[in-house]
MDTraj code that builds the backbone (N, CA, C; nanometers):
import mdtraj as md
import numpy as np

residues = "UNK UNK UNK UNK UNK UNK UNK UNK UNK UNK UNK UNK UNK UNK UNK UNK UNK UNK UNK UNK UNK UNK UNK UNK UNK UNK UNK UNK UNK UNK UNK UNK UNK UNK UNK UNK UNK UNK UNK UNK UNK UNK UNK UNK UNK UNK UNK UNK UNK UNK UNK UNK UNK UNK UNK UNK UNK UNK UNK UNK UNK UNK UNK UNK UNK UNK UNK UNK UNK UNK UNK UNK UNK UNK UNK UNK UNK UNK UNK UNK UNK UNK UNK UNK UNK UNK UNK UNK UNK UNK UNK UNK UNK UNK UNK UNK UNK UNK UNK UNK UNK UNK UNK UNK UNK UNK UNK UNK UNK UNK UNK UNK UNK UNK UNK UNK UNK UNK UNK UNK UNK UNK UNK UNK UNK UNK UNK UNK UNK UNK UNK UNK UNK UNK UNK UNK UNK UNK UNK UNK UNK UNK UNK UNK UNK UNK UNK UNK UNK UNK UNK UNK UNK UNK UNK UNK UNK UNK UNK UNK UNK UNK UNK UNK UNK UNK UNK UNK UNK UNK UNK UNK UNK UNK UNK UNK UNK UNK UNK UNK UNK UNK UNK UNK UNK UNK UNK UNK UNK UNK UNK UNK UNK UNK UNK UNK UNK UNK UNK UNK UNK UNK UNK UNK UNK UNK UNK UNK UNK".split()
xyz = np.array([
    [0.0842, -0.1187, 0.0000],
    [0.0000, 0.0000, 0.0000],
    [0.0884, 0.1246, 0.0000],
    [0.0940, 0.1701, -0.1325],
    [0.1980, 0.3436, -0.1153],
    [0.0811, 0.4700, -0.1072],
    [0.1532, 0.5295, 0.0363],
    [0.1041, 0.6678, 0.0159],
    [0.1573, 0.7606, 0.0099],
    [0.1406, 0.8744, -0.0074],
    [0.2227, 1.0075, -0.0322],
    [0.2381, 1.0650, 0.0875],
    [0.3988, 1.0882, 0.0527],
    [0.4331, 1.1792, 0.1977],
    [0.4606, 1.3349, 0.1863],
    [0.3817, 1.4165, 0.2643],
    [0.3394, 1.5444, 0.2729],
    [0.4494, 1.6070, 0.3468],
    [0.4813, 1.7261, 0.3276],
    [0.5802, 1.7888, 0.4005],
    [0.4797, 1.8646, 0.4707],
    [0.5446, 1.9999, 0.5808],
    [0.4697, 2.0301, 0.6348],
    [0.3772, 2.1915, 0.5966],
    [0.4068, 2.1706, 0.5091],
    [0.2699, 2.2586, 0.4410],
    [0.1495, 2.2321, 0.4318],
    [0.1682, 2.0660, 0.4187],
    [0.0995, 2.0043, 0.3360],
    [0.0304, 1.9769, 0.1972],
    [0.1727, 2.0023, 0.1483],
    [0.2054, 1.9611, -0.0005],
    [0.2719, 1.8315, 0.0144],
    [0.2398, 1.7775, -0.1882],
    [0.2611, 1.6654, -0.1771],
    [0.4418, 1.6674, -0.2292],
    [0.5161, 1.5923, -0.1345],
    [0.6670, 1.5668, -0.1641],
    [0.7262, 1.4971, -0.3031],
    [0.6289, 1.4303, -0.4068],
    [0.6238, 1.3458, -0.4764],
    [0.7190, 1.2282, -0.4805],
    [0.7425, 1.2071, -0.3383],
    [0.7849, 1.0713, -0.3034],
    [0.6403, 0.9986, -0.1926],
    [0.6931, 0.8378, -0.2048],
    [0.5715, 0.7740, -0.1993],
    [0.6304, 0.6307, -0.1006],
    [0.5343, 0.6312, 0.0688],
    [0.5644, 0.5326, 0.0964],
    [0.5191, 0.3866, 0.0933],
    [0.5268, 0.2694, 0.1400],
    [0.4906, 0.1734, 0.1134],
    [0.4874, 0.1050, 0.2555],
    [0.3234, 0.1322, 0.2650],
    [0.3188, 0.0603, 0.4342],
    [0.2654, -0.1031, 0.4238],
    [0.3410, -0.1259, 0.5141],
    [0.3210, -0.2660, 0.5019],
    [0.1614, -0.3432, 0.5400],
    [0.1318, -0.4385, 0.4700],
    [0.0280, -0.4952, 0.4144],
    [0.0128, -0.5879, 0.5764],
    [0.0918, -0.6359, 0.5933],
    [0.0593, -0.6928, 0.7135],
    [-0.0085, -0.5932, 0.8886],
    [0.0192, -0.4791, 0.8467],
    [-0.0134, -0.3751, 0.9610],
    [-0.0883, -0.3073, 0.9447],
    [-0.1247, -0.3046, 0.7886],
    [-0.1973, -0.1223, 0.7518],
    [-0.3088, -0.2192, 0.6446],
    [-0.3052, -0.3393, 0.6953],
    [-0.4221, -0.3782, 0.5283],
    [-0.4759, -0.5408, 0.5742],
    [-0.5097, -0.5614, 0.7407],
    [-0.5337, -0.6784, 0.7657],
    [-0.6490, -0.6274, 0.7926],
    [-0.7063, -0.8170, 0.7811],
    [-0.9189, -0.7869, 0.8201],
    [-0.9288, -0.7620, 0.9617],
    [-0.9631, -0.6777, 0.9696],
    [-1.0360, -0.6385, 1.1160],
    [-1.0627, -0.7096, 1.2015],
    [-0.9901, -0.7503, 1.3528],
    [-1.0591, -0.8041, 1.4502],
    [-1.1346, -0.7306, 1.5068],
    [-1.2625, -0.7238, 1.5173],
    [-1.3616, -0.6441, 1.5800],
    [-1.3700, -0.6733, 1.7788],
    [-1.3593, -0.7780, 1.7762],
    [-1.3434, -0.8299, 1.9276],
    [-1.2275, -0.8123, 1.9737],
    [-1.1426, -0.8421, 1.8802],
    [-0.9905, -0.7895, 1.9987],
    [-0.9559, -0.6448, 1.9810],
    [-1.0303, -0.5517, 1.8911],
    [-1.0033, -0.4171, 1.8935],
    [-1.1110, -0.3704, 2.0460],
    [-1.2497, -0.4375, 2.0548],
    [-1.3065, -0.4225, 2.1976],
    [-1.2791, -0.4366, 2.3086],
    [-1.1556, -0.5798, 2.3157],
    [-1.1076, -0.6250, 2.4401],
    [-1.0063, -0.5212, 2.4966],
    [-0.9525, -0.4392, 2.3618],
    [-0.8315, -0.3672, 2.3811],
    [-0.8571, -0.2358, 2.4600],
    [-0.9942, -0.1899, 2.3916],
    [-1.0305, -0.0568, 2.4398],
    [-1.0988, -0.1104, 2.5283],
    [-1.1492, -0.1861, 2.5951],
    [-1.2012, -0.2017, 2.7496],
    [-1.0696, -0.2437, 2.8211],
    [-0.9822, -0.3074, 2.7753],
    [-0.8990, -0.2670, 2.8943],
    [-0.8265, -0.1059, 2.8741],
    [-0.7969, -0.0635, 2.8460],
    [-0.7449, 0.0800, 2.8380],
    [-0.8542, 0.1622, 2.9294],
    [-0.9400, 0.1570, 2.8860],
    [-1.0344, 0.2573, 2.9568],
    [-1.0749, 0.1944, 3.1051],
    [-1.0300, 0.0578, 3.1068],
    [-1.0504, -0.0150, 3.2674],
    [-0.9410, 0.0687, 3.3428],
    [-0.7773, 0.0223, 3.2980],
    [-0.6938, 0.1092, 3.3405],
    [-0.7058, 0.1985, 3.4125],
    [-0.7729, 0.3214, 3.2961],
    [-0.7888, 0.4802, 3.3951],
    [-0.8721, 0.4744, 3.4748],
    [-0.9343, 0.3914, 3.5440],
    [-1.0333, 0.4175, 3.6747],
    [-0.9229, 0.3644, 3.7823],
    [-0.9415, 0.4568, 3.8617],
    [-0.8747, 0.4690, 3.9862],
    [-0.9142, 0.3649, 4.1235],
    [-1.0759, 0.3082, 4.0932],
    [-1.1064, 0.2214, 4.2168],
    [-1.1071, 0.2699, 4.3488],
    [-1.1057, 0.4313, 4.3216],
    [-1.0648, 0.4497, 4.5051],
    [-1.1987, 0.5057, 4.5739],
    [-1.3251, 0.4636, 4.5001],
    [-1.4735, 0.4837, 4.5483],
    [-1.4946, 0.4326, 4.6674],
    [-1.5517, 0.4592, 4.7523],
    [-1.5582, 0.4060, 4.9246],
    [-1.6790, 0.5090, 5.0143],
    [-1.7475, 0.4267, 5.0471],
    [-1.8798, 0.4620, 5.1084],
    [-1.8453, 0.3938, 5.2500],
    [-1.9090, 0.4225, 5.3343],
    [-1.9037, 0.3938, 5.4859],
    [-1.9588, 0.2860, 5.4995],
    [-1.9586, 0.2270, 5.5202],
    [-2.0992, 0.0757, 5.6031],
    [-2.1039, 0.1230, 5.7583],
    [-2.2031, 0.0290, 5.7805],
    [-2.2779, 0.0073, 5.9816],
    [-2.1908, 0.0377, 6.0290],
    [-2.1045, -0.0551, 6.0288],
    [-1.9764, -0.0880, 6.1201],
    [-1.9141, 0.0356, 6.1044],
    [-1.8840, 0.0687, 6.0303],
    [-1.8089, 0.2478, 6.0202],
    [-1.8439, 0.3440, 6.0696],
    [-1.9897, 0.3342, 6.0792],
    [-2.0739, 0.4882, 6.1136],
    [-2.0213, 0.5053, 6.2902],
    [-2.0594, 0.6392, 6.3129],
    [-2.0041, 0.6413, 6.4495],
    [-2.1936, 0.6519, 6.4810],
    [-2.1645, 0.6416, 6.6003],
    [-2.3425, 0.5851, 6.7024],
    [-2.2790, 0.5072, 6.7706],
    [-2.4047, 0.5187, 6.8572],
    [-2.4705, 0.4448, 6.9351],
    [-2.4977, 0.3254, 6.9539],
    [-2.4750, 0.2193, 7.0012],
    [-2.4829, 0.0705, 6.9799],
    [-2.5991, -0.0018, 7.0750],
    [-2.6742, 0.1245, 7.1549],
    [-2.7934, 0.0456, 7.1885],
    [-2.8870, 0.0263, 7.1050],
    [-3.0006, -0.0786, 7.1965],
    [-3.1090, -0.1139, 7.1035],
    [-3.2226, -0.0049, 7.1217],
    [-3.2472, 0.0548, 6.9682],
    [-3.3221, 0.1974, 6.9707],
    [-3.4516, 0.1707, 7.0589],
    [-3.5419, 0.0833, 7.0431],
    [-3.6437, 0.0395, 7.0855],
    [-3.6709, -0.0637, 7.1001],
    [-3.7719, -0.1271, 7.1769],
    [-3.8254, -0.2120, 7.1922],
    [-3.8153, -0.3431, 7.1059],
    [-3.8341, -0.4898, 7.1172],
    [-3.8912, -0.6032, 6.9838],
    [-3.9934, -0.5765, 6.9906],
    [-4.0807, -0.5897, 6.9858],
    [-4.2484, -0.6065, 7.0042],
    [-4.3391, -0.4947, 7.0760],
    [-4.4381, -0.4727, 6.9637],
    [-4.5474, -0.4028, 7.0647],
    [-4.5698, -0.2956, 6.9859],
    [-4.4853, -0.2290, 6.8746],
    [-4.4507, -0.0800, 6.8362],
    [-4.5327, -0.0772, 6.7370],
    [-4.6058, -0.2114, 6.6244],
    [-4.6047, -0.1806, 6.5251],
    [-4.5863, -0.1892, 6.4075],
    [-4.4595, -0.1396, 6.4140],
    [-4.3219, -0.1505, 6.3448],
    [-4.1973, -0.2201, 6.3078],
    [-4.1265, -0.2241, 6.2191],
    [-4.0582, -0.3242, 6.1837],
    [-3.9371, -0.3320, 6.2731],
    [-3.8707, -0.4343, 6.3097],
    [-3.7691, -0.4868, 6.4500],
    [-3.6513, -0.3479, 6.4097],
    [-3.6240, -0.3038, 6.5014],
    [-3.4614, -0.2176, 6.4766],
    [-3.3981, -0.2278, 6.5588],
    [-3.2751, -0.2593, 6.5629],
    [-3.1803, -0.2854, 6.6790],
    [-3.0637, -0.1786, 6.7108],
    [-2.9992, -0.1242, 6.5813],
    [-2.9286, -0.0504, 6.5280],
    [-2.9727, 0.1130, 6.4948],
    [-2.9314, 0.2290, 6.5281],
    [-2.9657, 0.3944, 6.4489],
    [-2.8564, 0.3735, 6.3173],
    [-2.7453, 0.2682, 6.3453],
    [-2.6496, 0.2674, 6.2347],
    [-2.6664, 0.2005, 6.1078],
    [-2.8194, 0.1626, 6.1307],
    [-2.8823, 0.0889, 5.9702],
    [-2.8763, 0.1414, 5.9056],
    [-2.8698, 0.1069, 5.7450],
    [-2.8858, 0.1413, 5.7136],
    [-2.9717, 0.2064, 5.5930],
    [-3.1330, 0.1659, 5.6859],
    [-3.2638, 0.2098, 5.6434],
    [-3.3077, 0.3401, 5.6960],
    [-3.1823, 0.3837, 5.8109],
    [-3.1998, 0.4803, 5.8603],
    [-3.1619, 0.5982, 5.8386],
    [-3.1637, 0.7427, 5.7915],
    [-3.0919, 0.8827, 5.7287],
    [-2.9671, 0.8744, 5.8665],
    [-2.8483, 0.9089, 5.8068],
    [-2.7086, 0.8790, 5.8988],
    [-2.6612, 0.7806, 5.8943],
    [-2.7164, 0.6574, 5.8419],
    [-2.6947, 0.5707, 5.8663],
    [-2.5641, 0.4936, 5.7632],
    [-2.5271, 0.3699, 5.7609],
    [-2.4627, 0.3239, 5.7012],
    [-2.5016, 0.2820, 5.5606],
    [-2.4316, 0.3284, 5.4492],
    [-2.5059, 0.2434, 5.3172],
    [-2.4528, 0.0724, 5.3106],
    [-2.5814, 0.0555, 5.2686],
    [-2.5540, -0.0854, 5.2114],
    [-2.5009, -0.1388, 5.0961],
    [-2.4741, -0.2357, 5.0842],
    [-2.3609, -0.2801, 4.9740],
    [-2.3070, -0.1433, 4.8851],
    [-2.2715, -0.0298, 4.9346],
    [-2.1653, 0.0436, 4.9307],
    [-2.0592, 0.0023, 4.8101],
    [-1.9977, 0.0967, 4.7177],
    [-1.8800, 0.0801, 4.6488],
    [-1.7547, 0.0610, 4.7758],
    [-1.6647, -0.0412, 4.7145],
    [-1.5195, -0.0403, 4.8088],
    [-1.4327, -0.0163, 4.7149],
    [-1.3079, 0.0375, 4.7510],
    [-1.1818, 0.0174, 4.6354],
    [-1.1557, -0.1163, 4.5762],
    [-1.1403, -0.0826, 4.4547],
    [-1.0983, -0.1978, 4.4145],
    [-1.0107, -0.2018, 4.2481],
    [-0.9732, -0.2940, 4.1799],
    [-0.8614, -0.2976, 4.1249],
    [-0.9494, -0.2877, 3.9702],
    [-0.9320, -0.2053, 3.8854],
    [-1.0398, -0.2584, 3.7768],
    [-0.9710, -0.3071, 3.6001],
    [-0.8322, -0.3309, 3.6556],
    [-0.7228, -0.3436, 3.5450],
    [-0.7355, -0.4606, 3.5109],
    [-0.7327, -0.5057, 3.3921],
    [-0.7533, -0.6728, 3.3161],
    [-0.6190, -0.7194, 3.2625],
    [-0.5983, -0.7965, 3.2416],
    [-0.4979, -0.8646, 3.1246],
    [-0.5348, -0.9008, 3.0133],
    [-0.4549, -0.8666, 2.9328],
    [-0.4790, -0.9159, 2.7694],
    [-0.3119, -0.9933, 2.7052],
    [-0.3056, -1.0541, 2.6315],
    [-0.1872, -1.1392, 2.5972],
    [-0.1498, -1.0169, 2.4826],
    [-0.0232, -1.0549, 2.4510],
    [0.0239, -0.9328, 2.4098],
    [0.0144, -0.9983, 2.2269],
    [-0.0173, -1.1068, 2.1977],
    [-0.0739, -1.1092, 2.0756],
    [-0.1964, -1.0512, 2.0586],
    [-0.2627, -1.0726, 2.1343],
    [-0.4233, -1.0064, 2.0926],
    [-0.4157, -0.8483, 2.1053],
    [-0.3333, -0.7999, 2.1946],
    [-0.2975, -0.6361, 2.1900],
    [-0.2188, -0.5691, 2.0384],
    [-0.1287, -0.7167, 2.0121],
    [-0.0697, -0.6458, 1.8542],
    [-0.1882, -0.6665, 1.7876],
    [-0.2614, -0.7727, 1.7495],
    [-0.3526, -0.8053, 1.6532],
    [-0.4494, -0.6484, 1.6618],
    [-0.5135, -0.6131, 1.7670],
    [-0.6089, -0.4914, 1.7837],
    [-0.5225, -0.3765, 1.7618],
    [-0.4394, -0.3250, 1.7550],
    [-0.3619, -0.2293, 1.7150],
    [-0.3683, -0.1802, 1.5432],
    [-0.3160, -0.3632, 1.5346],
    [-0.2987, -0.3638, 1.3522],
    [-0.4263, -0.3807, 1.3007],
    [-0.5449, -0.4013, 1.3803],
    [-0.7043, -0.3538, 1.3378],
    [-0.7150, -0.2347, 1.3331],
    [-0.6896, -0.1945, 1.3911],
    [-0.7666, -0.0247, 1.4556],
    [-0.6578, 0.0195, 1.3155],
    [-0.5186, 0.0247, 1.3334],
    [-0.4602, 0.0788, 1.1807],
    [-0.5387, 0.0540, 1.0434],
    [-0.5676, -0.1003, 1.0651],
    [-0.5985, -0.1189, 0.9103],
    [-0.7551, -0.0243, 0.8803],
    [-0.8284, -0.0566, 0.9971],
    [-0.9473, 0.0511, 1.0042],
    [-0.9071, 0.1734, 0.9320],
    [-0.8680, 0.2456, 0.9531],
    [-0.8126, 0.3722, 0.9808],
    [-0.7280, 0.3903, 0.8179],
    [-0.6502, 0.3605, 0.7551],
    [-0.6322, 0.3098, 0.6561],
    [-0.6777, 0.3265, 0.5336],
    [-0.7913, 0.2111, 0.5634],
    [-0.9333, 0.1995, 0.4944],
    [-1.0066, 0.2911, 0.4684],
    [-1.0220, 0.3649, 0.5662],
    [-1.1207, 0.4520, 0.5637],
    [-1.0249, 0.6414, 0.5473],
    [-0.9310, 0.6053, 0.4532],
    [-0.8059, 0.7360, 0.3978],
    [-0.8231, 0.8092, 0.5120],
    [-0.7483, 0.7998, 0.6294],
    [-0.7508, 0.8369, 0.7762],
    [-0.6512, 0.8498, 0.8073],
    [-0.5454, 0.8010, 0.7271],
    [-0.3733, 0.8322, 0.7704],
    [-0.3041, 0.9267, 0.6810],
    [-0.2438, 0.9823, 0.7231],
    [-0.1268, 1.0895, 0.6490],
    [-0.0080, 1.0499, 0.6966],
    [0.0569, 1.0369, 0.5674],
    [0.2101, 1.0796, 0.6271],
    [0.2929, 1.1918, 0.6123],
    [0.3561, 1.2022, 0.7453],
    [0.4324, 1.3660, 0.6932],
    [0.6066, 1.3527, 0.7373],
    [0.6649, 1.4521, 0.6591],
    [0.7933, 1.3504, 0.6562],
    [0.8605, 1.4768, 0.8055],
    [0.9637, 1.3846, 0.8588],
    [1.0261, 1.4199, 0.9711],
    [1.0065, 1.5844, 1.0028],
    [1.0178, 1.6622, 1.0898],
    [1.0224, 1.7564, 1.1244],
    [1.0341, 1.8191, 1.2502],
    [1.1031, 1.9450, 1.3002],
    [1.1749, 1.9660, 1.4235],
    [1.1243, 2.1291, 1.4390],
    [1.1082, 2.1854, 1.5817],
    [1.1068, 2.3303, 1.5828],
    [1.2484, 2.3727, 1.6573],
    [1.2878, 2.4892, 1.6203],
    [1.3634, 2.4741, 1.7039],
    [1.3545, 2.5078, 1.8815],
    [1.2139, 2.6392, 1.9114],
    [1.1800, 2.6063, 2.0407],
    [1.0508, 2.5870, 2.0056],
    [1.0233, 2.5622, 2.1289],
    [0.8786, 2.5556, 2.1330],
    [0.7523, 2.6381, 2.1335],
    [0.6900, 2.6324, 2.0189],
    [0.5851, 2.7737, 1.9465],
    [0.4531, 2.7042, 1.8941],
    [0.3296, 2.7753, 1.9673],
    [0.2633, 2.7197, 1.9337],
    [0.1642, 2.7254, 1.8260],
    [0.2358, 2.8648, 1.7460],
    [0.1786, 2.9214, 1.6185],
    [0.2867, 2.8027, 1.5114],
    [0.3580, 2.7686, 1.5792],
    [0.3877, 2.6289, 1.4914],
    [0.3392, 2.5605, 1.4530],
    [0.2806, 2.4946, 1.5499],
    [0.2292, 2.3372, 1.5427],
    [0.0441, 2.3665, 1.4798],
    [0.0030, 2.5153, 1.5199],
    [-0.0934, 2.5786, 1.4496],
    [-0.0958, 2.6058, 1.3173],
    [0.0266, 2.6324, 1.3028],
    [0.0721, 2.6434, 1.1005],
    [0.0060, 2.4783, 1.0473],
    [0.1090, 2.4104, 1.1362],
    [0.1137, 2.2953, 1.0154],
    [-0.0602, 2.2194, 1.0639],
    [-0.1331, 2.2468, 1.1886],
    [-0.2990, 2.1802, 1.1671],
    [-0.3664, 2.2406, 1.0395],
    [-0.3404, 2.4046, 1.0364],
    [-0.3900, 2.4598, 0.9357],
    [-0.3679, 2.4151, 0.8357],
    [-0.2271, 2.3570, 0.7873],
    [-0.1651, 2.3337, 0.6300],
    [-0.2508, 2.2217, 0.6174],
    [-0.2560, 2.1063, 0.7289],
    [-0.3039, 1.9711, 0.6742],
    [-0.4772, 1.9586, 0.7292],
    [-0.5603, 2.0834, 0.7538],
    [-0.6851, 2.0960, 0.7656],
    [-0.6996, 2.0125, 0.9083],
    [-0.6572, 2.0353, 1.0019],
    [-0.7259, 1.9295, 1.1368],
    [-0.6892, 2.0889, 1.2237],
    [-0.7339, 2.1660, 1.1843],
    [-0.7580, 2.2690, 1.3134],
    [-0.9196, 2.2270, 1.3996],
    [-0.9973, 2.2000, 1.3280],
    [-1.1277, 2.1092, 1.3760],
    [-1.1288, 1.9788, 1.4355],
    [-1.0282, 1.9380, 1.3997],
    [-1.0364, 1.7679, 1.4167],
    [-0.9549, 1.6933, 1.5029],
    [-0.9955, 1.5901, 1.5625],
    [-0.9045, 1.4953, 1.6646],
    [-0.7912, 1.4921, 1.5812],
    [-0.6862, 1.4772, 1.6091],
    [-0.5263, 1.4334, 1.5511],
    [-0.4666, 1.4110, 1.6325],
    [-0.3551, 1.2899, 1.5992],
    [-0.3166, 1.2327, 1.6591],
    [-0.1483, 1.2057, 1.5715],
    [-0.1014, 1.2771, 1.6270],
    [0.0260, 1.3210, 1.5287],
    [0.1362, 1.1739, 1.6348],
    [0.2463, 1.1018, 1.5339],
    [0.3129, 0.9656, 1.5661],
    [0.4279, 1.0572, 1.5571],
    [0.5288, 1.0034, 1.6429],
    [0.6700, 1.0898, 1.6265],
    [0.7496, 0.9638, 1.6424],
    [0.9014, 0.9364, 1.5540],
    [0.9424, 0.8568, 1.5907],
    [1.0504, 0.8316, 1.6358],
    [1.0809, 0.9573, 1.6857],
    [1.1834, 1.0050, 1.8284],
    [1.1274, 1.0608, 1.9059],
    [1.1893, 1.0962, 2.0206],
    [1.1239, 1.2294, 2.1068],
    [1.1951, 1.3560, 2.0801],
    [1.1050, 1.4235, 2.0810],
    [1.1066, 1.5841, 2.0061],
    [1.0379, 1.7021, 2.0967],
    [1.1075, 1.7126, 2.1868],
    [1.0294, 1.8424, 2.3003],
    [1.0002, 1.9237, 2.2813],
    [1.0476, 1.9399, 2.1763],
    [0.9737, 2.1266, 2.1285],
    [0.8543, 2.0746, 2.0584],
    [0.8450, 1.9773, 1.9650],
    [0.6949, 1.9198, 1.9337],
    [0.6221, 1.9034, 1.9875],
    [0.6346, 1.8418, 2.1244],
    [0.5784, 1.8276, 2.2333],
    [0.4761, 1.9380, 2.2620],
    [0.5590, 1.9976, 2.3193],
    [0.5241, 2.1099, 2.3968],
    [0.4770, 2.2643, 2.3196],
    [0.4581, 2.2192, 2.1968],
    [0.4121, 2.3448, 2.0867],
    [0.2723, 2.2618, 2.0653],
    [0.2358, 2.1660, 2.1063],
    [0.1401, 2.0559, 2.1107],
    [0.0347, 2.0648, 2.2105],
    [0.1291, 2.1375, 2.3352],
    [0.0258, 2.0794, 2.4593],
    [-0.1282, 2.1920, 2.4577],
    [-0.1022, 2.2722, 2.4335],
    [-0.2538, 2.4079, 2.4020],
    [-0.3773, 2.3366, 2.3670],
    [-0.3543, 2.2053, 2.2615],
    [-0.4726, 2.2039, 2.1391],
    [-0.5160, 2.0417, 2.2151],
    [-0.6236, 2.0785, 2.2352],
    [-0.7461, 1.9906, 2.3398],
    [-0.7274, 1.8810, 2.1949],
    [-0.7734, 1.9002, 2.0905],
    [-0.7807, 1.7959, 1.9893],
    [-0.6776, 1.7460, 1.9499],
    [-0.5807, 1.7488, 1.9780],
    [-0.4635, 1.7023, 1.9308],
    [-0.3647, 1.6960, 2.0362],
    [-0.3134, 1.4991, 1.9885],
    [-0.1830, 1.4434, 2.0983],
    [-0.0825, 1.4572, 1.9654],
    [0.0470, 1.4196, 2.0691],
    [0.1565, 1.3570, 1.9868],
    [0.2473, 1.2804, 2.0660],
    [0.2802, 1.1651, 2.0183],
    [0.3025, 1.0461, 2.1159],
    [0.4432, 1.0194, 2.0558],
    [0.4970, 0.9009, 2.0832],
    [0.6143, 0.8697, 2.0328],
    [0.5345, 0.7028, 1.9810],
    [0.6186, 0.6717, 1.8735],
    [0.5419, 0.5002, 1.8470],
    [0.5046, 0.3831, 1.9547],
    [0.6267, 0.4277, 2.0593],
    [0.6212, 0.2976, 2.1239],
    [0.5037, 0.3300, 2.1936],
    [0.4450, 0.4293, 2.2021],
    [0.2390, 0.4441, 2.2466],
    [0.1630, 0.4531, 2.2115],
    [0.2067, 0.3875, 2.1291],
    [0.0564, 0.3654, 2.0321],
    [-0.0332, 0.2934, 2.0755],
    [-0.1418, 0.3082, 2.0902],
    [-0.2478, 0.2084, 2.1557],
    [-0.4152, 0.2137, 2.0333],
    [-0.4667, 0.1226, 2.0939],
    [-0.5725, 0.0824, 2.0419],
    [-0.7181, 0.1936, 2.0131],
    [-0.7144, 0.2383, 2.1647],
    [-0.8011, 0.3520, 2.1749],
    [-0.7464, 0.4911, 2.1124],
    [-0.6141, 0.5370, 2.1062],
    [-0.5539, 0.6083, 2.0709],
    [-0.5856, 0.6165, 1.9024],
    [-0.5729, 0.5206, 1.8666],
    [-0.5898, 0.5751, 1.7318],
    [-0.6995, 0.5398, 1.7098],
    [-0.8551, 0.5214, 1.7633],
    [-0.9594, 0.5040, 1.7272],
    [-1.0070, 0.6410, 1.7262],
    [-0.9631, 0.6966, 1.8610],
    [-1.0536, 0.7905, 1.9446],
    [-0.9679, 0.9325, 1.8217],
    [-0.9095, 0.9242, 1.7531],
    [-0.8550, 1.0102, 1.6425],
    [-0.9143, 1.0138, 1.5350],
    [-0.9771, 1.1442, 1.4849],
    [-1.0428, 1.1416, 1.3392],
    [-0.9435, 1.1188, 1.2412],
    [-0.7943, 1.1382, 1.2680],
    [-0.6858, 1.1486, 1.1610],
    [-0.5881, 1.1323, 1.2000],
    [-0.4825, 1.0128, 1.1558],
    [-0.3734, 0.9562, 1.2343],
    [-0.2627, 0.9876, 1.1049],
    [-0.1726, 1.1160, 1.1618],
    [-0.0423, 1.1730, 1.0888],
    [0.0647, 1.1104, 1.1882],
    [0.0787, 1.0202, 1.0722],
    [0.2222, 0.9696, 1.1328],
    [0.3796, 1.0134, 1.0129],
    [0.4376, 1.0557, 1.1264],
    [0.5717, 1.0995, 1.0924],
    [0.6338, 0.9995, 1.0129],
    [0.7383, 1.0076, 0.9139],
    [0.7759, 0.9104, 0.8462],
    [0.8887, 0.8356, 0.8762],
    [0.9589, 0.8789, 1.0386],
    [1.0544, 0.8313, 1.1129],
    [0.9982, 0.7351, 1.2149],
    [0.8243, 0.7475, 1.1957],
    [0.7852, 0.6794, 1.2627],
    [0.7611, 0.5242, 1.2361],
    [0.7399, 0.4983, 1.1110],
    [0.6920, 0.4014, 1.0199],
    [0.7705, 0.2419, 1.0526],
    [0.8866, 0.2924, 1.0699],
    [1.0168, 0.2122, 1.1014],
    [0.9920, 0.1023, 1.2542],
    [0.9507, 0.2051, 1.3542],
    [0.9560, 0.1425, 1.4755],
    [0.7734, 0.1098, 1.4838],
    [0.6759, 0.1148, 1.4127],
    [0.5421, 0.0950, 1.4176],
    [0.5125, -0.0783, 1.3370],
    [0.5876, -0.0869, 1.2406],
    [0.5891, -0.1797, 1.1119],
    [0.6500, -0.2830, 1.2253],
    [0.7828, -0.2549, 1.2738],
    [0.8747, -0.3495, 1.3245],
    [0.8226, -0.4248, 1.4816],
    [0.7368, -0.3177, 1.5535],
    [0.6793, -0.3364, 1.6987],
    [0.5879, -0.4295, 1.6538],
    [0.4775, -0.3950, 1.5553],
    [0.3170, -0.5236, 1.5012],
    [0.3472, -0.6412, 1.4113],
    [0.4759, -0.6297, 1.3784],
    [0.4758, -0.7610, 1.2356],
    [0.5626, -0.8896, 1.3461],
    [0.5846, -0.8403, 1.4902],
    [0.6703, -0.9715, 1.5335],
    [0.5258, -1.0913, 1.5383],
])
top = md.Topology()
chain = top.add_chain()
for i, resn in enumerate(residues, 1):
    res = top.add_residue(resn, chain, resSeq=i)
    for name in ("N", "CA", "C"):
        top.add_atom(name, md.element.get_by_symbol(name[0]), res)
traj = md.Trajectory(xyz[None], top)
């Protein structure tokens, strides 16, 4: 599969790359691209939800009233919790909400979500590029040149580049990662995946083992 690599105007360079068929042009696992993004999004929950129970509440530990005679239904406890103050019942506790996935089924959903993406003329490539500090009428030039001032982007770098970085951090719609983070949700949750052409190298070589 050759596509054209754009400089950062976003003009075309009239050179042409050739992404590999095994990463950028396989059938879709639909289930392991799901398993992938439920664990990712399991990940970011923190688990640290915690409600009080009975036993927690501070009170009183006599018996409020009477067994018999009232009426009313038996209460032994003010720390019930049928009672306002009282303790909730089955309450959230902390807890761990991170899964495992085998790290074949994590490459396989990766090289889905690419080939998705792909498919549906969602990738650009743009060839290497550096600022020298960090400006954020930069990184504003080149959304403008390649039309994603509107749009999720998700720019691939395939070094680390701090002034890219950080001429980056302003724009709510737009990341820029280095390859080795590439993830599943990451490039779903992107209307347009510009990957650098230094990137291609360590993306091809990480999904084809």
């Amino acid at each position: 599969m050759k596509v054209a690599v754009l400089d950062i105007n976003g003009k075309d360079t009239g050179r042409k790359v050739d992404l590999s068929k095994d990463v950028f042009a396989i059938e879709p696992n639909n289930h392991a691209v799901y398993l992938d993004v439920k664990q990712y999004l399991a990940n970011q929950r923190q688990g640290t939800h915690k409600a009080k129970e009975r036993a927690e509440i501070s009170g009183s530990t006599r018996k409020i009233k009477k067994q018999k005679g009232t009426g009313t239904a038996r209460a032994g406890s003010i720390k019930s919790g049928v009672f306002r103050g009282g303790g909730r019942m089955f309450g959230p506790r902390p807890r761990n909400y991170s899964i495992k996935l085998n790290k074949n089924l994590k490459r396989l959903a990766r090289k889905s979500a690419l080939s998705m993406k792909a498919n549906d003329k969602e990738i650009l490539i743009l060839e290497d590029f550096t600022f020298d500090s960090p400006k954020t009428k930069n990184f504003t030039a080149i959304l403008n040149a390649l039309d994603l001032q509107n749009k999720k982007s998700l720019f691939v770098l395939g070094a680390s580049n701090n002034n890219v970085y950080l001429s980056s951090r302003n724009f709510k719609g737009s990341e820029v990662i280095m390859n080795s983070e590439l993830s599943t949700y990451k490039i779903l949750n992107a209307s347009k995946i510009v990957l650098l052409e230094g990137s291609l190298e360590g993306i091809e070589s990480n999904l084809s083992k």
